[in-house]
C-alpha positions in Angstrom: 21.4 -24.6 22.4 18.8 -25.5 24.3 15.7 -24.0 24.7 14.3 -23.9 28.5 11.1 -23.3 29.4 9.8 -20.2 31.6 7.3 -19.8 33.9 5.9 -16.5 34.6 3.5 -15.2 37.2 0.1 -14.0 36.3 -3.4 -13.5 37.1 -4.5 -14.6 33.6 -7.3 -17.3 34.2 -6.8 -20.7 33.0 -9.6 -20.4 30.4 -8.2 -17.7 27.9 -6.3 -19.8 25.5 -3.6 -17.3 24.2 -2.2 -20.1 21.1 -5.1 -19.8 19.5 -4.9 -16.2 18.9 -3.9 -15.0 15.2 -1.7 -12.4 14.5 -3.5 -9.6 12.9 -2.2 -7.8 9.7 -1.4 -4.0 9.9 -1.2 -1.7 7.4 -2.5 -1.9 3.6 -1.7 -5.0 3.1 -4.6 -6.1 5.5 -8.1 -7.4 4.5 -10.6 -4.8 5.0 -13.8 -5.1 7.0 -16.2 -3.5 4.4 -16.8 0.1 2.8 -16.8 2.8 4.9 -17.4 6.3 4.0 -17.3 8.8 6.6 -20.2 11.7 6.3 -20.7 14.7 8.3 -22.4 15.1 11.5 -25.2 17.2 9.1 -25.6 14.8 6.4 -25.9 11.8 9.0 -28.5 13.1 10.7 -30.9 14.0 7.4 -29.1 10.0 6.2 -28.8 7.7 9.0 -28.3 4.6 7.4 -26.8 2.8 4.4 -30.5 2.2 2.9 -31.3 6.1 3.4 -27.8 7.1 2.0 -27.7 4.6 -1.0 -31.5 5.2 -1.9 -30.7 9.3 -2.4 -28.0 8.7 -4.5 -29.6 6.8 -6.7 -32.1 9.3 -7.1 -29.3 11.6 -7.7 -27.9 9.4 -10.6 -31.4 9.1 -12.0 -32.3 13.0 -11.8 -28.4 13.4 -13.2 -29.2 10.9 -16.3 -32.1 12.4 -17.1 -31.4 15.8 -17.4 -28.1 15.5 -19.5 -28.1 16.4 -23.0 -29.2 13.7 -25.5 -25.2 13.6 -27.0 -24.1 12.2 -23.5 -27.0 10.0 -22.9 -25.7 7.9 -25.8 -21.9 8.1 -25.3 -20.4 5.4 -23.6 -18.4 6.4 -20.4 -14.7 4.5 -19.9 
């Protein structure tokens, strides 16, 4: 069998190169584009950014460390 070649009519302009387009993966098999963690329309405005965001947890972990009891400050977590 033969294959034949066919034209079609469009207004695509002769620039856009369509072969050197890559199909993109779908699903969860697909490389991600980073972490992202959705927060409320509250908590983004008093945390606007990453830097805001990440630099209240880790005062968070810090206060949380501190004030635990001296038995779970020396036990390993898994």
């Amino acid at each position: 069998m033969q294959k034949t070649k066919i034209e079609t009519e469009d207004e695509m302009r002769p620039e856009y190169d369509l072969k050197s387009l890559q199909v993109r993966k779908v699903g969860a098999g697909r490389k991600g584009f980073g972490n992202f963690i959705h927060l409320e329309k509250d908590v983004y405005q008093m945390f606007p950014d990453s830097e805001s965001v990440n630099e209240a947890l880790r005062f968070l972990m810090r206060i949380t460390k501190e004030n635990q009891p001296t038995s779970l400050k020396t036990r390993k977590l898994a």
